[in-house]
Phi, psi and omega in degrees: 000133195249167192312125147306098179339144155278133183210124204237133185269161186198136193214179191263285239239359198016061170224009176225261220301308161353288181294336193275309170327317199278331186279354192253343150310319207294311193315275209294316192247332191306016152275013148233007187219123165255121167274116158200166200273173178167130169250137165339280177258083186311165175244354170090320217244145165276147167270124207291358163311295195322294201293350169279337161272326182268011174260327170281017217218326193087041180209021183262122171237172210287310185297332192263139182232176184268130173208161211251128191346292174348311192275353187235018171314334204242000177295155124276093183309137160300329199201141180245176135229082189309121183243359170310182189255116172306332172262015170223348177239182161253145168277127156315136191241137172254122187315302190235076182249138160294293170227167190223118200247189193203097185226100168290111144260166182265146171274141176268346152335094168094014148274183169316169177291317196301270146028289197298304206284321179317331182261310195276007173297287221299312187286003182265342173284293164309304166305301206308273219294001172295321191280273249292352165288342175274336188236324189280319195292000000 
């Protein structure tokens, strides 16, 4: 079995789109990509639309939390990705990033429940098939 890419999602607050990105990888892509998540400013907390939606989805697991840059400094990711929304937030920048891509989302945080579904529609469109050509082929 050959190694699973590393693929680290990265965000200002990792408590929503960050996280939703890292279960729909794992769910989806996992046999060739391990995903995880991490923020500038971790908000410490999932925001529980998120987590309710990927639970009800089957793609919630028990490990994931909001964590702080800090804590995935020494992984070597094969591909970082930043998904804040670049005209309203800065984006994080990761120091030993192989490589670095950029799929911009709006955070959906303090809208409506629909909203949730919407983003997570928009990153299984947008996101999935950026890793899986960077990582899977």
């Amino acid at each position: 079995m050959s190694h699973k890419k590393q693929v680290l999602i990265l965000c200002t607050g990792n408590s929503c789109r960050s996280i939703m990105a890292e279960a729909m990888i794992n769910a989806k892509l996992g046999t060739c990509v391990e995903a995880q998540s991490s923020g500038v400013q971790a908000s410490g907390k999932v925001n529980p639309n998120a987590q309710a939606l990927l639970e009800s989805k089957g793609e919630w697991r028990e490990n994931y939390h909001s964590k702080v840059i800090e804590t995935v400094l020494d992984t070597a990711f094969d591909l970082v990705i930043t998904v804040c929304d670049a005209a309203k937030e800065s984006c994080p920048i990761f120091p030993n990033a192989v490589k670095a891509l950029h799929v911009g989302f709006e955070d959906p945080s303090g809208k409506a429940v629909e909203e949730y579904a919407k983003t997570y529609d928009l990153i299984e469109k947008e996101l999935l098939p950026v890793i899986q050509k960077e990582l899977c082929e």
